[in-house]
N, C-alpha and C positions, 0 to 999 in steps of 0.2 A: 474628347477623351471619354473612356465607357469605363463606368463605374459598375461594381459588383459588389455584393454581401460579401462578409467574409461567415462562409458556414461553418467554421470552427467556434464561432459566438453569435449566432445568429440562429434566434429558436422563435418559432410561430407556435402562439397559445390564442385559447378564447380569454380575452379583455374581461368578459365578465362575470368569469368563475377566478374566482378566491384560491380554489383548489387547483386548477390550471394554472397559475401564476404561481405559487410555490413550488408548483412540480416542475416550473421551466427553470426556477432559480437551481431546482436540485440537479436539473438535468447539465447545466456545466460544471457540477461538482468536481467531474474527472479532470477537467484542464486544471484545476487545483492540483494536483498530485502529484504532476510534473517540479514546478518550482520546489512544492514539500519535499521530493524527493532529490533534487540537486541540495538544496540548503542542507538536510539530515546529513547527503552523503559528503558534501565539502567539512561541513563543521565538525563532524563528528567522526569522519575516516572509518566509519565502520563496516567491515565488511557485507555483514546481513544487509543495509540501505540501498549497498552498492548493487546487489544480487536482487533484491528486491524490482528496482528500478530497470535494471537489465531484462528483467525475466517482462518486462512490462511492458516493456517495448518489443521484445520476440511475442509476447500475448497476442500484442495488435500489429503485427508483421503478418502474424499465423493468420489473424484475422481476415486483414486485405486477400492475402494469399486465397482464404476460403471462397469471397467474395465474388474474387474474378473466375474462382474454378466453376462455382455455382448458379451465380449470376441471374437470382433470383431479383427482382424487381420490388419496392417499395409499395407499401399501398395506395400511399397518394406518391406521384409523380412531381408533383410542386413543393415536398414537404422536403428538399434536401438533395442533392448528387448523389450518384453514385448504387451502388445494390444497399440490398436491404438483408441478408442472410449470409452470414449470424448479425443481429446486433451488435456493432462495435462498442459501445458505451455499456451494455449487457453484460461482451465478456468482460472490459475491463474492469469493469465490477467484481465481477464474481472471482476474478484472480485476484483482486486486491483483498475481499473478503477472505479466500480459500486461501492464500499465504499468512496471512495477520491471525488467522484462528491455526492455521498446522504452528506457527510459533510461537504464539503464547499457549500453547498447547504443551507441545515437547520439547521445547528450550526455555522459554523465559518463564521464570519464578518471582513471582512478587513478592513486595518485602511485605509477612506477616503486618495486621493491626495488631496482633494478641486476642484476636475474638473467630471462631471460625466462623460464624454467622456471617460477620464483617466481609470477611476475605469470601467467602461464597458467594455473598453479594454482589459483591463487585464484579467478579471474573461474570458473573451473568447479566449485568449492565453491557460491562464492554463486549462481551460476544451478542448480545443482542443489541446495541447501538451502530456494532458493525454489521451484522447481518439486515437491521432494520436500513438504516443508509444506502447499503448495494442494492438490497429489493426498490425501492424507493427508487433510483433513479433509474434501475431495470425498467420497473413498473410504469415509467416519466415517459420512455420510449412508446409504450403502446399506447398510454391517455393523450399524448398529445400526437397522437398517427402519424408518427416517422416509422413503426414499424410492428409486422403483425403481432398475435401471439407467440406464434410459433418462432419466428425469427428472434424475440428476445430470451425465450423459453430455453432454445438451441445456444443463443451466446451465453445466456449465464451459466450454463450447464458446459459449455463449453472454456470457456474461463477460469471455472472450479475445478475441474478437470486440470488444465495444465497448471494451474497454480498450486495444484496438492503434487501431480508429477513434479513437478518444477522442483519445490521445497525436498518432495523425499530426494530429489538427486542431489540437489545443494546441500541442504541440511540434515537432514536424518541419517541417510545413506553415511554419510564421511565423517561423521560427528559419532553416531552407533558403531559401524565398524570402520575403527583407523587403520585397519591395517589392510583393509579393501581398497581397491584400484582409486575409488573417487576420494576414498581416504586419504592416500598419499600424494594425491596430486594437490588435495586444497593442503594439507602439511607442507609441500612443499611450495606452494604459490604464498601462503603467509610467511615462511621462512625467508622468501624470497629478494632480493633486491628490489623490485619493482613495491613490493609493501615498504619493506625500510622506508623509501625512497618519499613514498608518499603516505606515508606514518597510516597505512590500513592494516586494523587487525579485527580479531576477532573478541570481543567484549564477552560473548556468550561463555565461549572454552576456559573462562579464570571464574568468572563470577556466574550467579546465577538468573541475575536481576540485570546483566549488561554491564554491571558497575558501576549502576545508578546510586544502591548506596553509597556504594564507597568510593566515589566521586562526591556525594554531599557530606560525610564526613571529612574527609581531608578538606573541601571547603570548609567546612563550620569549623575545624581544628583552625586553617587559619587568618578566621574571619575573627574568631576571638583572638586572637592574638595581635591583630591588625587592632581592634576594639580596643583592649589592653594597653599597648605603645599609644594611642591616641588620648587618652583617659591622659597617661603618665605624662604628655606633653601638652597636654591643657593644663595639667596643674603644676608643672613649673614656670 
């Protein structure tokens, strides 16, 4: 029986750099994204997770596709199958980055602290925890010599690129103008029987926040209430 690596979890680093071993851990961040992204889109039926995840797998469809047109070769030959241009871990970086910043951008609104320092704060955390993470496992690709400069260079730019098209066709485009062609098609695909059916909507178009607030209040409305009847029936 012939045994083989599996290269979807199989990353070669130098043992005795510190900083090489963390950049390998980073470097399977993206096979994470996949489960996060079925668990978001089953539990939550939200449209955005679903189109997210869709567009992610056309990212690195697009990718393969580039691969075999271009068929540019690896730096080291032992360091993994397959071409080396664009970076596949590059682009899908840079499309998870470039969709997560176009939506918390022009859709999602967070719920005020009451301090604008506060709220500035943050929004520049999360956009730079996101931008620092996709650079980081970009950057993972060329330190540990799966792939040139220029090959990771090209995917993340290539990545950012269809995940800002992506988004403006999904979400800006039919969201800004409804009564535009991509507008009445996602009007009607939410309207749809196929949503009913499998309880997808869209969270953004009612609330601002997704309805994260107010999904936690109607919780806390009746989780005290649940509090309350339990109180009253410990003391009888």
């Amino acid at each position: 029986m012939v045994r083989s690596a599996l290269d979807l979890t199989y990353v070669l680093y130098d043992e005795s750099s510190h900083v090489s071993h963390v950049l390998a851990l980073l470097t399977l961040s993206p096979i994470l994204l996949n489960p996060a992204y079925a668990a978001l889109a089953v539990q939550t039926r939200e449209l955005l997770y679903i189109e997210m995840w869709a567009g992610q797998m056309l990212c690195e469809a697009f990718n393969w596709i580039l691969k075999h047109i271009i068929q540019e070769e690896r730096p080291n030959d032992d360091m993994g199958d397959g071409y080396g241009f664009p970076s596949s871990h590059s682009q899908w970086m840079g499309y998870f980055a470039a969709f997560l910043i176009c939506h918390f951008t022009y859709r999602h609104r967070f719920v005020s602290t009451g301090h604008v320092i506060l709220d500035l704060l943050w929004r520049i955390i999360l956009f730079c925890g996101i931008i620092s993470w996709a650079c980081a496992v970009a950057y993972s690709r060329y330190h540990l010599s799966y792939h040139t400069a220029p090959q990771v260079l090209w995917g993340f730019a290539i990545g950012a690129t269809f995940g800002l098209t992506y988004y403006t066709l999904l979400e800006v485009i039919p969201t800004r103008l409804p009564d535009s062609l991509l507008g009445r098609l996602r009007s009607a695909f939410l309207s749809g029987p196929l949503c009913t059916w499998f309880r997808i909507h869209d969270g953004w178009a009612v609330w601002k926040d997704g309805g994260l607030d107010e999904q936690y209040h109607l919780w806390r409305k009746e989780w005290d209430i649940y509090q309350a009847d339990a109180k009253k029936e410990k003391h009888e």
